[in-house]
C-alpha positions in Angstrom: 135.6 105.1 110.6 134.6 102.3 113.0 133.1 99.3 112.3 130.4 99.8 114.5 129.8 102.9 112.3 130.1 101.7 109.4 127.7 98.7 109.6 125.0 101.8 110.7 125.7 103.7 107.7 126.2 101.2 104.7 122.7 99.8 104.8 121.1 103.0 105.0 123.2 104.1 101.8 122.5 101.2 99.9 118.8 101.7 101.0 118.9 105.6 99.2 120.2 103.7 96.0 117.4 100.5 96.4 115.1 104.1 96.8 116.6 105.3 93.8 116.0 102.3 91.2 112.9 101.3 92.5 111.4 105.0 92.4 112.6 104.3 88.6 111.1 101.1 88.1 107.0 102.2 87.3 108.0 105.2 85.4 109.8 103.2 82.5 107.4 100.0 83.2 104.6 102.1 81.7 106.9 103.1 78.6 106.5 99.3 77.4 103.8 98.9 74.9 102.9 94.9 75.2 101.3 93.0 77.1 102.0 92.6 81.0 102.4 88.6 80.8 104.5 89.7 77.9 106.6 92.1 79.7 106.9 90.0 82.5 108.1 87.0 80.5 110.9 88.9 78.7 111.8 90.6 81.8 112.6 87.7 84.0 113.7 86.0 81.2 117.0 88.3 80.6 117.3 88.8 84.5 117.5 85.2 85.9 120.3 83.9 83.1 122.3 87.7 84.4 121.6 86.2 88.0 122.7 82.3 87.9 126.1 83.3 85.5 126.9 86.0 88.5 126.8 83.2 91.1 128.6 80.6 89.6 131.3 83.1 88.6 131.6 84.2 91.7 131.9 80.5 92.7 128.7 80.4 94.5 126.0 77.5 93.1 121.8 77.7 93.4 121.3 74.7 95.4 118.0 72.5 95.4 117.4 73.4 99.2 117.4 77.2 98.3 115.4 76.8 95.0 113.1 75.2 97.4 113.1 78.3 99.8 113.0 81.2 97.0 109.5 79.1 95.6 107.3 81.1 97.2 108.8 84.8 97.4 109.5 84.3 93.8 106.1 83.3 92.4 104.9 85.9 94.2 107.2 88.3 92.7 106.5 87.0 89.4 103.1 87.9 89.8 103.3 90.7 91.5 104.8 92.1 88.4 102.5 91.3 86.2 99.6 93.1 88.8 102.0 96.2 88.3 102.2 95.8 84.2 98.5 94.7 84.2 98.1 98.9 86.7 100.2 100.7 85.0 98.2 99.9 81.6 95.0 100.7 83.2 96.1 104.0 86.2 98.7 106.5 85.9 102.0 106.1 88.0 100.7 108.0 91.0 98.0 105.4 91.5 99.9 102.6 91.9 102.1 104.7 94.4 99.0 105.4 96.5 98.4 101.9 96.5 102.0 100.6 97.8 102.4 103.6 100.0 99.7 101.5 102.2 102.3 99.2 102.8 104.4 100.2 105.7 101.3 100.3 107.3 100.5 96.7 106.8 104.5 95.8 107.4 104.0 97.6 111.2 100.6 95.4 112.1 102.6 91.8 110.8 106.4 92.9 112.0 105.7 92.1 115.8 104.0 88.7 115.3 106.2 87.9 112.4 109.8 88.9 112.9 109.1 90.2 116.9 110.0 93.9 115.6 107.4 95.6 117.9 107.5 99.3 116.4 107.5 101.6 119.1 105.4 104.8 119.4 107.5 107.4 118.2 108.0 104.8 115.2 104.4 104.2 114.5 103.9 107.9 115.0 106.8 109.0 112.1 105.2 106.5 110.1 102.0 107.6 109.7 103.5 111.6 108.8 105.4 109.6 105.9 102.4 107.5 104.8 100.4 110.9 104.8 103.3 112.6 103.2 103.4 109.9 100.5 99.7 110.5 100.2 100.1 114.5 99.9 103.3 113.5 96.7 100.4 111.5 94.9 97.0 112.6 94.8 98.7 115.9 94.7 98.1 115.9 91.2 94.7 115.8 91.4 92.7 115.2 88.4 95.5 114.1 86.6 95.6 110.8 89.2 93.5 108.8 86.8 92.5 104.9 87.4 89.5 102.7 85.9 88.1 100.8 88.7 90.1 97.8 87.3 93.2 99.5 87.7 92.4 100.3 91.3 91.8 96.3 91.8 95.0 95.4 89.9 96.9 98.1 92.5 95.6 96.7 95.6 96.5 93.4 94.2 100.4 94.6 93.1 100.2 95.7 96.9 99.5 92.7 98.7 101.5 90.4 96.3 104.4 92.5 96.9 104.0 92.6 100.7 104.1 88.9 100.6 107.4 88.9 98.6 109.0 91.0 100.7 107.9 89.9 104.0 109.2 86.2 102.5 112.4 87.3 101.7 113.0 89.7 105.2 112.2 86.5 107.1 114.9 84.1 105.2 117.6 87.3 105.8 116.9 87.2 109.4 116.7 84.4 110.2 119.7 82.4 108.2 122.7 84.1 106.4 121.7 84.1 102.4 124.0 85.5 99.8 122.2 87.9 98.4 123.0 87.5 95.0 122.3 83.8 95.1 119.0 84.6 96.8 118.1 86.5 94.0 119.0 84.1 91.6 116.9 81.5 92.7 113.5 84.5 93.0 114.1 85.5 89.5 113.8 81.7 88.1 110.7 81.0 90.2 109.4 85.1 89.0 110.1 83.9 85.4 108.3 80.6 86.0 105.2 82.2 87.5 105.0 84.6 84.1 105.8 81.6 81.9 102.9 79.1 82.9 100.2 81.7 81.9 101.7 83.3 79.0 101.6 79.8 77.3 98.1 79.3 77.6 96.9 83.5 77.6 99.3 85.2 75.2 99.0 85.0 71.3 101.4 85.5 68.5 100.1 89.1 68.0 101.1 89.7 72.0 104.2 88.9 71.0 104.7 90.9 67.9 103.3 93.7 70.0 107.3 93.9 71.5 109.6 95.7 70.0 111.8 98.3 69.3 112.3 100.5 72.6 110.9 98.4 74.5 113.9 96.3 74.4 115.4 99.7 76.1 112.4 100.1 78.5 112.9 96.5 80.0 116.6 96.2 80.4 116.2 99.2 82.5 113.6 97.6 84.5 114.9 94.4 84.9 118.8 95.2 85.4 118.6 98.4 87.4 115.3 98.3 89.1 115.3 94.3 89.2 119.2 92.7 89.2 120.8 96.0 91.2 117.8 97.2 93.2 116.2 93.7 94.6 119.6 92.7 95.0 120.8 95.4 96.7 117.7 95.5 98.7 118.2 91.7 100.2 121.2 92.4 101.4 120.0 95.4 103.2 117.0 93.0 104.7 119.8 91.3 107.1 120.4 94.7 108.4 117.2 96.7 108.8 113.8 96.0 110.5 111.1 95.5 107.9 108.8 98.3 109.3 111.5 100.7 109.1 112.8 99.5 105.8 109.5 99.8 104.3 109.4 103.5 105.2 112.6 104.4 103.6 110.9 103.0 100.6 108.1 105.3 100.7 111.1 107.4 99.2 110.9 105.7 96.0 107.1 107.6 95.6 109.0 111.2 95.2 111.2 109.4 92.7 108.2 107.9 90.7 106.3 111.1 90.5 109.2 113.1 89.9 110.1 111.0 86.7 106.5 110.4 85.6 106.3 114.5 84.8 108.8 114.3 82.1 108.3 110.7 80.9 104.1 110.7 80.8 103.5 114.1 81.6 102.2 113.5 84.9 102.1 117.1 86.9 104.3 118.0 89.8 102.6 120.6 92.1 103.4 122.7 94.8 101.5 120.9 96.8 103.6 117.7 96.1 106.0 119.4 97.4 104.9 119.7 100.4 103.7 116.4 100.6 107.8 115.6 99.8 109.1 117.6 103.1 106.6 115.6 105.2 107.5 112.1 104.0 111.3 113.0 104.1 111.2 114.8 107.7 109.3 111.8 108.5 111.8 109.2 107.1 114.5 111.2 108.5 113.0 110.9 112.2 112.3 107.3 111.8 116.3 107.3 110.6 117.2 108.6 113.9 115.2 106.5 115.9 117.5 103.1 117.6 117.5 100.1 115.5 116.7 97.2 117.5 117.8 94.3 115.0 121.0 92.6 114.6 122.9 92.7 111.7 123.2 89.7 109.8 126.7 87.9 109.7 
């Protein structure tokens, strides 16, 4: 296999696994029974210590200038967790996928002025079947997508905070070569920081006895194969893939929700979702096809 080849291909198999974990991610997030500054806490605080001993022993170090540069993506991160905690207490899984499915859409309007990816017809076209095919996967249930109206809020605000952290960390792989594990490293401190601040003056000893048990089981899952592998994994792929077309292939990560949230919280999975699953993967697929105008990061 060439070179040439292989750089196509890699990226977009690691991006099926970041699919993969991610899809996992709000399934086993709603199985955790505390608090969300509580879960949050805990969850960057076994990730970040994971992060900093890979680096060093990989002879790598977190340096001041990239702590500086992971402040913001990572404080956003940290709170966009605790928006998705805060959801997933208050809305079923499929609510919060409506809610990030908006996303691509948001990624195509900033990735021209932003990273000068202008999507191109076709691309914008593709995007908007997968978006509607996400849509079809999730409200497919239909009474059984269930949200108080505080739910919906905390959803539209674990979109946005989310956009921001990835847009962040998209710009920093395109424009400068970061190690993505070192990256990472330095998000999950500044995550853990942005859970810790509040939980010292909003959580009480009876939030914290409220953790236990499985939940130990439900957050290493979240925070070592959706966290540690997945965001990992998906900041490497960030030097190789445009943001628009990235975020599309995430839309992927919607079938994998739903599909786990029927066995784990008995959230239906319809014919109709099925349907909406052909679109969004024929859509995907085309958008796969379609040239890749970036350069691959050294």
């Amino acid at each position: 296999m060439s070179e040439g080849r292989t750089t196509t291909r890699l990226p977009l198999l690691v991006m099926g696994v970041v699919v993969l974990s991610w899809g996992a991610g709000p399934p086993f997030t709603k199985l955790v029974t505390a608090s969300p500054l509580v879960g949050v806490f805990i969850r960057f605080g076994i990730s970040f210590p994971l992060l900093f001993a890979m680096v060093y022993l990989r002879g790598g170090t977190v340096s001041p200038a990239l702590l500086k540069r992971t402040a913001l993506p990572g404080i956003a991160f940290g709170i966009n967790l605790i928006f998705v905690f805060a959801t997933l207490q208050e809305a079923t899984v499929a609510v919060l996928s409506t809610m990030v499915a908006v996303q691509p859409a948001l990624l195509l309007l900033v990735g021209g002025p932003i990273f000068g990816e202008h999507a191109t017809r076709k691309q914008i076209l593709w995007s908007g079947g997968g978006i509607l095919g996400a849509a079809i996967v999730i409200i497919g249930a239909g009474a059984e997508v269930r949200a108080s109206t505080l739910g919906l809020v905390l959803a539209f605000a674990a979109m946005l905070t989310f956009s921001v952290y990835f847009v962040l960390t998209r710009l920093a792989r395109s424009t400068t070569n970061v190690d993505p594990i070192e990256w990472m490293a330095g998000i999950n401190l500044w995550a853990f920081v942005a859970g810790a601040v509040p939980s010292i003056f909003f959580v009480s000893r009876s939030d914290w006895a409220e953790f236990g048990g499985l939940d130990w089981l439900w957050i290493a899952i979240v925070a070592y194969v959706t966290g540690v592998f997945g965001h990992v994994a998906m900041s490497w792929v960030h030097g190789y893939i445009e943001a628009a077309r990235s975020s599309l292939y995430l839309l992927g990560m919607h079938l994998v929700a739903v599909g786990l949230a029927w066995p784990i919280h008995d959230e239906p999975f319809t014919l109709l979702q099925v349907l909406g699953g052909v679109v969004l993967l024929g859509s995907v697929t085309a958008v796969m096809r379609l040239p890749n105008r970036t350069v691959a990061a050294s």
